[in-house]
C-alpha positions in Angstrom: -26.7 -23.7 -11.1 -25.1 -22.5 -14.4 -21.9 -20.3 -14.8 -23.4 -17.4 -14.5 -26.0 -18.2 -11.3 -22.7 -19.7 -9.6 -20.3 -16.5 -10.0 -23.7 -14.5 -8.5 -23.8 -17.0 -5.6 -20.3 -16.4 -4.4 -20.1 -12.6 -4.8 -23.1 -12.4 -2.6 -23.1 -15.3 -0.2 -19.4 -14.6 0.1 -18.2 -10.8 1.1 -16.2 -9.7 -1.9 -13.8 -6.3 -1.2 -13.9 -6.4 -5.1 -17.5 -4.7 -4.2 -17.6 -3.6 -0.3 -14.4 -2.9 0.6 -13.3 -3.6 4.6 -16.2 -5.2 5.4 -15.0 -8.1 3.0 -12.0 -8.0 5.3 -10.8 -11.1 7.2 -8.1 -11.1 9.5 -5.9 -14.2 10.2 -5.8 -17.3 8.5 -8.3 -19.6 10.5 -10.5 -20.0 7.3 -7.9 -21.1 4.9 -6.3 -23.2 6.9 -9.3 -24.5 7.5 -10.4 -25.0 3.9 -7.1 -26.1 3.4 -7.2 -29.2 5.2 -10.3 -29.9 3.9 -9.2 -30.0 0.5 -5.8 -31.8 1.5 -3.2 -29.3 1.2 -3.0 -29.1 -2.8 -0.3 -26.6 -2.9 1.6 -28.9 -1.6 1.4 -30.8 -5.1 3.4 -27.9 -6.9 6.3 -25.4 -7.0 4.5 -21.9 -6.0 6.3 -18.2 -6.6 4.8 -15.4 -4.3 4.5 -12.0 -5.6 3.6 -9.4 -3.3 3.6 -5.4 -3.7 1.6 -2.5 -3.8 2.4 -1.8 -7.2 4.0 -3.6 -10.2 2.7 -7.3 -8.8 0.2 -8.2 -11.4 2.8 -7.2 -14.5 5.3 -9.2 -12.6 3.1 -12.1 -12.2 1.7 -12.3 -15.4 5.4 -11.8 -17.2 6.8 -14.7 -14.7 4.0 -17.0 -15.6 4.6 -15.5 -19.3 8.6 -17.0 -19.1 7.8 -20.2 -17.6 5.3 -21.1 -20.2 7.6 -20.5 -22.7 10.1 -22.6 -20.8 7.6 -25.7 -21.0 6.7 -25.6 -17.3 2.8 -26.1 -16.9 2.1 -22.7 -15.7 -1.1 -21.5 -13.0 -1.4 -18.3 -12.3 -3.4 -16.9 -9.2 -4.4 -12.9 -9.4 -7.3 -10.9 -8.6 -9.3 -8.5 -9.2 -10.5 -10.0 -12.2 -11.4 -7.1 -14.8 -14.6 -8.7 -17.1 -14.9 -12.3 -16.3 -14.3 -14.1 -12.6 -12.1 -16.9 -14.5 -9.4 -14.2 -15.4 -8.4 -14.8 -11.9 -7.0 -18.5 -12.1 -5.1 -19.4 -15.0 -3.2 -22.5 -16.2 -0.8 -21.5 -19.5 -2.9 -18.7 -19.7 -6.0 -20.5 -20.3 -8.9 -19.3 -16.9 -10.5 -22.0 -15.4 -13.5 -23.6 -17.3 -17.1 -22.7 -16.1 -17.9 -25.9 -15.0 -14.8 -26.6 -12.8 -16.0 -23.0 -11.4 -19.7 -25.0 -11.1 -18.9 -28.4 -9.1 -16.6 -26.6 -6.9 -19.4 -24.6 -5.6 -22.1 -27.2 -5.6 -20.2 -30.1 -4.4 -18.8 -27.7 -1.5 -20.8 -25.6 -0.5 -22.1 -27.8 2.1 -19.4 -27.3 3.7 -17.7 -24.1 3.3 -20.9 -22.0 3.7 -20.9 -22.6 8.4 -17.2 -21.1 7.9 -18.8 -17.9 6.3 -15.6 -17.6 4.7 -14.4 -14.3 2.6 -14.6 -14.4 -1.0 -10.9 -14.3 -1.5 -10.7 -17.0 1.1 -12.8 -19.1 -0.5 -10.9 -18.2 -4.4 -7.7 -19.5 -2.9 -8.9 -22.5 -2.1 -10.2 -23.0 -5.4 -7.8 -22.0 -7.6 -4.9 -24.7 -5.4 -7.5 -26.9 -6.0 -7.6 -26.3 -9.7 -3.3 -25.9 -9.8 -3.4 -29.6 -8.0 -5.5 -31.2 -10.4 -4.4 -29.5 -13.5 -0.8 -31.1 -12.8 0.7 -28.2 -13.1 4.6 -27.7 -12.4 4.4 -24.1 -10.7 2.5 -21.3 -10.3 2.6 -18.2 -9.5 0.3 -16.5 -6.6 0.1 -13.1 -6.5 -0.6 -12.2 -2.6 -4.2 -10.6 -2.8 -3.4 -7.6 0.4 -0.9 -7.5 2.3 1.2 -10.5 3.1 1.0 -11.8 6.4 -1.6 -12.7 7.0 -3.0 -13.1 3.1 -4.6 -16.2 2.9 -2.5 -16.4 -0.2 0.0 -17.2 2.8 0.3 -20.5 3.6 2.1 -21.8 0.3 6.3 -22.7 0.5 7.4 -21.0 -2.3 10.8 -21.4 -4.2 11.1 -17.7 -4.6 9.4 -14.4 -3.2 9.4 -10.9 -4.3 7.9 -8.2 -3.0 7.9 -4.9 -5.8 7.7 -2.1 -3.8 6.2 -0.2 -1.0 3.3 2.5 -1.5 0.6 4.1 0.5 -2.6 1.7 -0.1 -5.5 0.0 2.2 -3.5 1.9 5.2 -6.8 1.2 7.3 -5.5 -2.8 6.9 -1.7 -2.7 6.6 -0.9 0.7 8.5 -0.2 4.6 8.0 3.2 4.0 7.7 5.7 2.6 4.9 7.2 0.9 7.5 4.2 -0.7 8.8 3.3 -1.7 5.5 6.5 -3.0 4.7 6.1 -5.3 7.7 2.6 -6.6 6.5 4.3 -7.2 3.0 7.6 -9.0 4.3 5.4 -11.7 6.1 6.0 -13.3 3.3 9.4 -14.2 3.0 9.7 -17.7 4.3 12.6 -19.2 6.4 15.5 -20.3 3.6 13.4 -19.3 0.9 15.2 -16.4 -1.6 13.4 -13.3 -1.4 14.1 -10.4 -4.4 12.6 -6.7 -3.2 12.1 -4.4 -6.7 12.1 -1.2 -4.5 13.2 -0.1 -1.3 14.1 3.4 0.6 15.1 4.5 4.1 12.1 3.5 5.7 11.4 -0.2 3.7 14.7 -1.5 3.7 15.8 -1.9 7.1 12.1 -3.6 7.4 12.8 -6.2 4.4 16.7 -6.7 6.2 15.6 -7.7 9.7 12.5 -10.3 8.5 15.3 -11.9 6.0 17.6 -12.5 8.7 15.0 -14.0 10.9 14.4 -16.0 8.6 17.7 -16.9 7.1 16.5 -16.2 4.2 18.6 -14.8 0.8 17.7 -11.5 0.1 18.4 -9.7 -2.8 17.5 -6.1 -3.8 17.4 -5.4 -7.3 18.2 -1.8 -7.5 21.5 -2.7 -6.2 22.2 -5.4 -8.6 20.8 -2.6 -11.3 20.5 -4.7 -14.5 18.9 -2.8 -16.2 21.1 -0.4 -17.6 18.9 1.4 -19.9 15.2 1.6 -21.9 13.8 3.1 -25.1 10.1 3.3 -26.3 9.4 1.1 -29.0 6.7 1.8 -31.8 4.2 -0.1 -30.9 4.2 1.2 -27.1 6.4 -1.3 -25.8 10.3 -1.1 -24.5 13.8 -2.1 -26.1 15.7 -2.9 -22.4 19.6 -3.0 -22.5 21.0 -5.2 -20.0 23.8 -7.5 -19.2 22.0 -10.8 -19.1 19.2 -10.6 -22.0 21.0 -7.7 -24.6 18.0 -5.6 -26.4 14.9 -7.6 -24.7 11.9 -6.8 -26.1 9.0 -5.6 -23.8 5.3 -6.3 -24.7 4.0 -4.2 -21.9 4.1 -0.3 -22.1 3.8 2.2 -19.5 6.7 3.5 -17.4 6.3 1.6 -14.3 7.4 -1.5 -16.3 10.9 0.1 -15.7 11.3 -0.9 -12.0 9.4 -4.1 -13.3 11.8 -5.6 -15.4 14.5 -4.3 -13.3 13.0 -6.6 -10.7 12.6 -9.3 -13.2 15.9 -9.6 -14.4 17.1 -9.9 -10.3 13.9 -12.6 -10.1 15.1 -14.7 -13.2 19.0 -15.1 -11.7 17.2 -16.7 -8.1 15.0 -18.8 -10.4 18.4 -20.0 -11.9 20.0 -20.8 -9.0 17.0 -22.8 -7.9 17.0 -24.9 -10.7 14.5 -23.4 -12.8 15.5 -24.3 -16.6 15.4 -21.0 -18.5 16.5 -20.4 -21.8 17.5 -16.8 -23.2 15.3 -17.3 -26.1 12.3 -18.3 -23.1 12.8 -14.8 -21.5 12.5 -13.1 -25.1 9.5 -14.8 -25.9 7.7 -14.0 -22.1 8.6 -10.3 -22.6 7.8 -10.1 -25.8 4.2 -11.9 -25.9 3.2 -11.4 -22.2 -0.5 -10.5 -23.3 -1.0 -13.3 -25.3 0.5 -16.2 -22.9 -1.3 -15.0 -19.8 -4.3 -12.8 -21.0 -2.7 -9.5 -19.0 -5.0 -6.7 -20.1 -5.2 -3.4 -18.4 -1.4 -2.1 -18.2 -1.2 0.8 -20.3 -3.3 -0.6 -22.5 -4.0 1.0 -25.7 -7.4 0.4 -27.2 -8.1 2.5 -30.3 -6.3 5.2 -32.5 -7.5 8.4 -33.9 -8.5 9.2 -31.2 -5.5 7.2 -28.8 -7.9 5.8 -26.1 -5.7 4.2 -23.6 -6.8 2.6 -20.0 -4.8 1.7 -17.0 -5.6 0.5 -13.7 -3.2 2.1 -11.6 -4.9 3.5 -8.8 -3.2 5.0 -5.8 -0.1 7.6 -5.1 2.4 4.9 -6.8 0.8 4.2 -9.7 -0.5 7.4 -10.6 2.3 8.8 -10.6 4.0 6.4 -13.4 0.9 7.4 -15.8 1.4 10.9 -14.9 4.9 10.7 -16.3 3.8 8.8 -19.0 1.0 11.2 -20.1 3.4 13.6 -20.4 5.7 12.1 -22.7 2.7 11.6 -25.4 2.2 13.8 -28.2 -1.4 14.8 -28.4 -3.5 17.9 -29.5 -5.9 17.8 -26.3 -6.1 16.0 -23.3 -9.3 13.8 -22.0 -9.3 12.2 -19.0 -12.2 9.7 -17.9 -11.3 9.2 -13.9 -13.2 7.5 -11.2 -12.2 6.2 -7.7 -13.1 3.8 -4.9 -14.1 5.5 -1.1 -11.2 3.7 0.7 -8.1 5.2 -1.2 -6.3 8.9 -0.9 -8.1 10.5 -3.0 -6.9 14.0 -1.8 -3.3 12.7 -2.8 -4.0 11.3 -6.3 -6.2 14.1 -7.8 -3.4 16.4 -6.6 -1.0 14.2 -9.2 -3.4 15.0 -12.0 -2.9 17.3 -15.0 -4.7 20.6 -14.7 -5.1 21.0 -18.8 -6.6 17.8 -19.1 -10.3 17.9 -20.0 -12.3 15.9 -17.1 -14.9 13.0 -17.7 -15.6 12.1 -14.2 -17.6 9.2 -13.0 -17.9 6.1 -10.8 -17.4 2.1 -11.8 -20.7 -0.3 -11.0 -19.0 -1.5 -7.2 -20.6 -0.3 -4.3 -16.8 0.8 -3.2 -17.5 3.7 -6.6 -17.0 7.3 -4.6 -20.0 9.0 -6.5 -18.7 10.8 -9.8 -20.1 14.5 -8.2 -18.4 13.3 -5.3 -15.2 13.1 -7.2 -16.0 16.5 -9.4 -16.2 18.3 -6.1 -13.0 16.8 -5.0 -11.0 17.2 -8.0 -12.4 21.2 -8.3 -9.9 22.1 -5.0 -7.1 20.9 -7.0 -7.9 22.9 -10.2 -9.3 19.8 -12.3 -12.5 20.9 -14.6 -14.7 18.8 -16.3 -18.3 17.0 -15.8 -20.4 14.3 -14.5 -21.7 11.2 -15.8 -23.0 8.2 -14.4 -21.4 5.0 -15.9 -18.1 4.5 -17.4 -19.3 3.3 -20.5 -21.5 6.6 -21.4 -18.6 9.1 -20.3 -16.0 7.2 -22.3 -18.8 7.6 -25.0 -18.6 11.2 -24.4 -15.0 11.8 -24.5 -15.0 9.8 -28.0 -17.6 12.4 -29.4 -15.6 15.5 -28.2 -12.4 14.2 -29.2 -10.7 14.9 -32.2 -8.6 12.2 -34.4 -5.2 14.1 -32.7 -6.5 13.8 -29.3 -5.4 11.0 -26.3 -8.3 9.7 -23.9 -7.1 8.3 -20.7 -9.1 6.4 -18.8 -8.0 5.4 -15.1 -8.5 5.6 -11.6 -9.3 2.4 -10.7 -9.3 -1.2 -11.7 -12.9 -1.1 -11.7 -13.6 2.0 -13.9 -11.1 -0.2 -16.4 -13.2 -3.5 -16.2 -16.1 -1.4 -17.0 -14.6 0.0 -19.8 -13.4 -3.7 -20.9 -17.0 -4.7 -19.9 -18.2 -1.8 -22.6 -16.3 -2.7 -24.9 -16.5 -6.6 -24.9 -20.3 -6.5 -24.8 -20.1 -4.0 -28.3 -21.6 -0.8 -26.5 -19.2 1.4 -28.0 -16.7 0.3 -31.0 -12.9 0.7 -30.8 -11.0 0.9 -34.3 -7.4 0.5 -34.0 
């Protein structure tokens, strides 16, 4: 099989919840332990970091990994979904894996995997430790795929976990509580191992208190330490943070969720310290500053093209929605079009209701059989006082909001992560041109 035959092997011989949702689901850890074993327990061969979260994880991944490159630690990194290409999911110093390490993986063990009918994300894990363990590398970084307990993401012994914050997301999974989903998300601090939570309330906290005590483990919560004392927008879309440790630190990433981000970075990088991580000031600058470029982040209030501003981001429930809600409303722009699509499994109700009513609408539905159908959303989004029409692939109404627009205009498009890697998917593959 070639690259392209192998990724089409595992997204349909293994149930992907990139594309179906709960039925890709798999409870418990049986699989990877399983595959684990097999393999011989590579992440056992390097230093791991767990980030879990319903919001914020990926940007706190990918600026961790970002740091620790720059420190001269052989970075992996370990995230998902992937936007345009599978191998944007494992990562050593930025670099995804090559095809053909994707290839022989498959062909040499498929043999065996294929009696365990293992999930997709099962069988990713196991690949991408592989891959870490081979590669040499010194650490990586594994961003917990859902949940935390039992994530098969789970079974590593990491020198440092952090969880960013709790929000209402795959409640049929984790629970209809923040509580309840707190629990699923705090199965991942580890007995002695330093835990840093970004965000905590009422509900959360005493949840994230009892499982670090358990567990012996250091907990620290970084809106009590509250380093980061103030932000400002920079002109390129980025932020100047003041703070004690790191004095006017640069930002790459825009977007105001990266806020409580690097307010849980800053709390992250003192446990790293302590744990003998070697981190320079100047290594911190240049993570921050170049986080896109060391780790190939894309999707986080990212801005594509000017005259019209096109911009995408794949936040995608309650939480996230409301950071780019705040954001859209500190932009200057003469009209407002939004291109918005949604998977069937997420409140829906709840983030239409966030939306602007004087935005003009672009609705429609990513290529994943989890897409709610773009009339489907239109009919939604009318209760709530949103207007606009239907169209049935990303790429031809971001087409359409590009012809209506005028040069003074912003075009948001968002949703999901999957209406983004279709856009990224457009735009790679030259079906629409973006001038900056």
């Amino acid at each position: 099989m070639n690259y392209k035959e192998t990724t089409t092997y595992l997204f349909n011989s293994a149930p992907l919840f990139q594309q179906v949702g709960k039925d890709a689901y798999k409870e418990g850890l049986d699989n990877t332990l399983t595959l684990d074993e097999h393999f011989g327990h590579p992440h056992r061969n390097f230093r791991t970091i767990h980030v879990a979260g319903t919001n914020g994880k990926g940007s706190c991944s990918h600026t961790l990994a970002a740091i620790l490159q720059s420190a001269g630690y052989k970075t992996g990194l370990y995230t998902s979904p992937h936007l345009v290409d599978f191998r944007e999911r494992i990562r050593v110093n930025g670099k995804p894996v090559s095809e053909e390490f994707v290839i022989d993986f498959v062909e040499k063990n498929k043999a065996f995997f294929e009696p365990l009918h293992p999930s997709f994300f099962e069988l990713t894990t196991a690949m991408a430790f592989l891959y870490f363990a081979q590669e040499k590398v010194d650490v990586a970084i594994i961003e917990v795929g859902l949940g935390g307990r039992l994530d098969c993401t789970n079974i590593i012994q990491p020198d440092m976990s952090v969880i960013t914050n709790i929000s209402f997301d795959h409640v049929q999974f984790l629970g209809d509580t923040l509580a309840k989903i707190a629990s699923e998300k705090a199965g991942i601090i580890k007995k002695g191992t330093p835990v840093v939570i970004g965000e905590a309330n009422q509900e959360t906290r005493p949840v994230f208190e009892a499982k670090a005590l358990a567990e012996q483990a250091p907990i620290v919560f970084a809106e009590d330490e509250h380093l980061l004392k103030s932000d400002t927008h920079t002109p390129d879309g980025g932020f100047m943070y003041e703070n004690e440790d790191y004095p006017q630190l640069k930002g790459e990433l825009g977007g105001m969720c990266q806020e409580k981000n690097t307010n849980t970075l800053l709390s992250a990088l003192r446990v790293l310290k302590k744990a003998g991580y070697n981190i320079s000031d100047s290594d911190v600058r240049e993570g921050f500053a170049h986080v896109c470029e060391l780790t190939g982040l894309q999707g986080r209030w990212q801005k594509l093209q000017s005259e019209p501003t096109l911009i995408c981001d794949t936040g995608h429930n309650i939480g996230g929605i409301q950071y780019i809600v705040k954001q859209l409303a500190q932009q200057t722009y003469k009209h407002l079009h939004i291109v918005m699509g949604m998977v069937n499994d997420k409140d829906i109700s709840g983030v239409l209701r966030l939306l602007p009513t004087d935005a003009i609408y672009y609705f429609t539905q990513a290529s994943v059989k989890r897409a709610l159908p773009a009339e489907k959303v239109q009919e939604l989004a009318a209760t709530d006082g949103l207007k606009g029409q239907c169209y049935p692939s990303v790429g031809i109404a971001v087409r359409a909001a590009l012809e209506n627009a005028e040069k003074d205009d912003l075009i948001f498009v968002g949703g999901s992560s999957f209406i983004v890697a279709d856009l990224l998917s457009e735009k790679e593959n030259g079906s629409f041109s973006c001038k900056s």
